[in-house]
C-alpha positions as CSV (number, residue, x, y, z in Angstrom):
1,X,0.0,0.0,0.0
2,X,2.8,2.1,0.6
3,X,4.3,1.7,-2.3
4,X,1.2,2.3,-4.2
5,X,0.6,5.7,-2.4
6,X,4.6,6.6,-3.1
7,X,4.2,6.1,-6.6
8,X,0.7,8.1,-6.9
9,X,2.7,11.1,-5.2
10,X,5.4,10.7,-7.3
11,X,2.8,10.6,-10.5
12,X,1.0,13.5,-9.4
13,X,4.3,15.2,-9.1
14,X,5.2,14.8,-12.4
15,X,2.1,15.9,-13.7
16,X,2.3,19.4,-11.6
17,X,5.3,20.2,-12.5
18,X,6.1,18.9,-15.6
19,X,2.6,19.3,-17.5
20,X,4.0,21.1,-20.9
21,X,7.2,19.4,-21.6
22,X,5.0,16.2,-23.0
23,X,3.1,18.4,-25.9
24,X,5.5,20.4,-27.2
25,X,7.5,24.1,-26.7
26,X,6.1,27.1,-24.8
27,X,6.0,31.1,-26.0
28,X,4.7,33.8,-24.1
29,X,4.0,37.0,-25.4
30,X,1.6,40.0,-24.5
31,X,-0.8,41.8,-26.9
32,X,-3.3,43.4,-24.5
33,X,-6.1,41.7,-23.8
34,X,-5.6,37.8,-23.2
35,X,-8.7,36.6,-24.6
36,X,-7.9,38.1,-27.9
37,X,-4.3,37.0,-27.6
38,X,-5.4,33.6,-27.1
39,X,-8.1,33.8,-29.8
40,X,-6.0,35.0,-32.1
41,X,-3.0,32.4,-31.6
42,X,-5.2,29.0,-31.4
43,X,-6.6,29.4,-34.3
44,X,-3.1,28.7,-35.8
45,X,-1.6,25.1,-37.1
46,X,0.7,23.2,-35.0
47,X,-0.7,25.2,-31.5
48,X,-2.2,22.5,-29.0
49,X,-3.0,24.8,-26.6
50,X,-3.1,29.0,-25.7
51,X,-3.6,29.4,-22.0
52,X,-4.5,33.3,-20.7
53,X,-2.6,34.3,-17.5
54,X,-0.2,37.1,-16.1
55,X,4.0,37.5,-16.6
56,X,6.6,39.9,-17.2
57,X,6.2,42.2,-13.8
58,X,7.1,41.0,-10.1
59,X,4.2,40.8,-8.3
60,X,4.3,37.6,-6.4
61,X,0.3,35.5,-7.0
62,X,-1.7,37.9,-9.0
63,X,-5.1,37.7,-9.6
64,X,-7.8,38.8,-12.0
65,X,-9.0,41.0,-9.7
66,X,-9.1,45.2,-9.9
67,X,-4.9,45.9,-8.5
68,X,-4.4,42.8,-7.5
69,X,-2.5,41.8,-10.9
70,X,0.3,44.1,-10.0
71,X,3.1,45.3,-12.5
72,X,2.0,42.0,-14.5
73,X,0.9,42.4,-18.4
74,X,-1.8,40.2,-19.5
75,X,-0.4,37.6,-21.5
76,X,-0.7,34.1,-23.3
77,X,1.5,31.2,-22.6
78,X,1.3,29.2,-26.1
79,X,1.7,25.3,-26.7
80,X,3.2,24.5,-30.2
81,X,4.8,21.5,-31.9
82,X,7.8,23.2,-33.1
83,X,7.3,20.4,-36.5
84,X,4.3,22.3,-37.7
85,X,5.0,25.6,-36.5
86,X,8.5,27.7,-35.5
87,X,9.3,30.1,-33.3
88,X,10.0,32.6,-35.9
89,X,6.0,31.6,-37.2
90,X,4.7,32.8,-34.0
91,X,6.7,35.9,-33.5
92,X,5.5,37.1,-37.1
93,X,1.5,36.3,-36.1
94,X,2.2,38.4,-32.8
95,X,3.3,41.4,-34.9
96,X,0.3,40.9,-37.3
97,X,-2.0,41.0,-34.7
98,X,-0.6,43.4,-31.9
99,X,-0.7,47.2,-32.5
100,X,3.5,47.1,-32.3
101,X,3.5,50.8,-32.4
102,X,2.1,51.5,-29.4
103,X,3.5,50.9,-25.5
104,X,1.2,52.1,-23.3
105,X,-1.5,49.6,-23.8
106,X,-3.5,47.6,-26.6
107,X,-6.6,49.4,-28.4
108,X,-9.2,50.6,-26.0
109,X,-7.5,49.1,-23.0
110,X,-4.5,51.1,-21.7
111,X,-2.0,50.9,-19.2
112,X,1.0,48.6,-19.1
113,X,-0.8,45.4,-18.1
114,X,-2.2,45.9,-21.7
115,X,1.2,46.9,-23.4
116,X,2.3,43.7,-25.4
117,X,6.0,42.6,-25.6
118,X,7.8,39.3,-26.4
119,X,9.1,36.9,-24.3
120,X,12.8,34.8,-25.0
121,X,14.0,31.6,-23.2
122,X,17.5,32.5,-24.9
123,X,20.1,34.3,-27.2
124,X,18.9,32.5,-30.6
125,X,14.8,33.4,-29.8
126,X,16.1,37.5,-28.7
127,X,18.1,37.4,-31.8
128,X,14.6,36.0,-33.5
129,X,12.4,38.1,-32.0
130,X,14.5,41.5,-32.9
131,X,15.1,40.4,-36.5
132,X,11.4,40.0,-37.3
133,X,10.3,43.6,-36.0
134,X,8.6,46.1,-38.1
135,X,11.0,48.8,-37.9
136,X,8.5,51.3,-36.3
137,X,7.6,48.4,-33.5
138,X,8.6,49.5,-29.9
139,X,7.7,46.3,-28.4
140,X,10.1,45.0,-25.9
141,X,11.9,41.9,-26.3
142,X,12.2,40.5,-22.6
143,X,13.6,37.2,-20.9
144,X,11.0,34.6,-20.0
145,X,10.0,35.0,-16.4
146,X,7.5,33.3,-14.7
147,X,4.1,32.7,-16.0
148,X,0.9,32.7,-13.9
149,X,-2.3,31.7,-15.6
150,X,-5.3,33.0,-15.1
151,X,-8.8,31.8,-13.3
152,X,-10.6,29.2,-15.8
153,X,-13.4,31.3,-16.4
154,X,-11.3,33.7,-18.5
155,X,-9.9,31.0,-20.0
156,X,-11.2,30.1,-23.9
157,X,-13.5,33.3,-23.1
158,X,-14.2,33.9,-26.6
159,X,-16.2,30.7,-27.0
160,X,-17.5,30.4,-24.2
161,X,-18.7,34.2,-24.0
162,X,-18.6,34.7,-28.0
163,X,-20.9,37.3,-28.4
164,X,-19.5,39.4,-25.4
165,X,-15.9,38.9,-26.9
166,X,-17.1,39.8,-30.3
167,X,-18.3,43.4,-29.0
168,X,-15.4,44.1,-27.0
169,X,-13.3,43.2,-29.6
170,X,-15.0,45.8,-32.7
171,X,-15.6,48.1,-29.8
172,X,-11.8,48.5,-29.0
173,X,-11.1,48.5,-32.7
174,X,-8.5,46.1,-32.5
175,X,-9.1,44.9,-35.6
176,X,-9.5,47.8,-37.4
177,X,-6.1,49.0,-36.2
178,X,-4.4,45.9,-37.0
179,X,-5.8,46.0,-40.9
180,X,-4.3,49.7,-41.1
181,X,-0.5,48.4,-39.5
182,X,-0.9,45.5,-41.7
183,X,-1.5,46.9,-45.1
């Protein structure tokens, strides 16, 4: 029985703490808002899964919850096989779909939770990152910190809450900005 219990603890382990490393790489970046980050990138090939959380600041635990997110920017943590799509694949669909002229926020939502920026586990993905830029894009190109995803009922929000999402999304004119960088 013992041993039983040891190797369910040992199981469960693995599975906490280890949960991506089975289905592929990971790429975090920040566009704004994180259901239209996340709706935006699972609709590619080769992603397995987009999750919607927090990273890039140093607030230890934050929340969805009115300043209790910190100096965190919304962001998506993305799942990929790295045989259907590359790095250098994703980095190009973040600067079609973020306004990478603008800092201080994404759209209608401002501030620097909503400020996007591009997130590196080393030298060759900074070196990616940089090369693919528009030249007018001041998004910064940061090292991967720690990632905290958000509650589940913000994640997949623009299925589950289509409608809603929809009107957000034409009311902040995301789209209509991104067809004016993009053209």
């Amino acid at each position: 029985m013992k041993k039983l219990l040891l190797k369910i603890i040992v199981i469960t382990q693995l599975i906490i703490f280890f949960p991506l490393a089975s289905f592929g790489d990971t790429f975090i970046y920040s566009g704004g808002c994180f259901w239209c980050t996340e709706a935006d990138t699972e609709k590619l090939s080769g992603v397995t899964e987009v999750i919607s959380g927090f990273t890039g600041g140093s607030t230890p635990n934050p929340k969805y919850m009115p300043g209790k997110w910190g100096d965190h920017r919304e962001a998506a943590l993305v799942i990929y096989d790295p045989k259907i799509i590359s790095f250098e694949d994703l980095v190009t669909h973040v600067y079609k779909t973020i306004d990478y002229e603008d800092n201080d926020g994404q759209f209608c939502d401002r501030g620097k939770s909503y400020s996007p920026a591009i997130y590196y586990k080393n030298t060759e993905e900074k070196k990616i990152a940089l090369s693919l830029a528009p030249k007018s894009s001041i998004v910064p190109i940061e090292p991967e910190g720690k990632f905290y995803p958000v509650r589940n009922e913000h994640q997949g929000y623009a299925k589950k809450q289509n409608y809603k999402y929809e009107y957000y999304r034409f009311v902040c004119g995301r789209d209509k900005r991104i067809k004016l960088l993009n053209n």
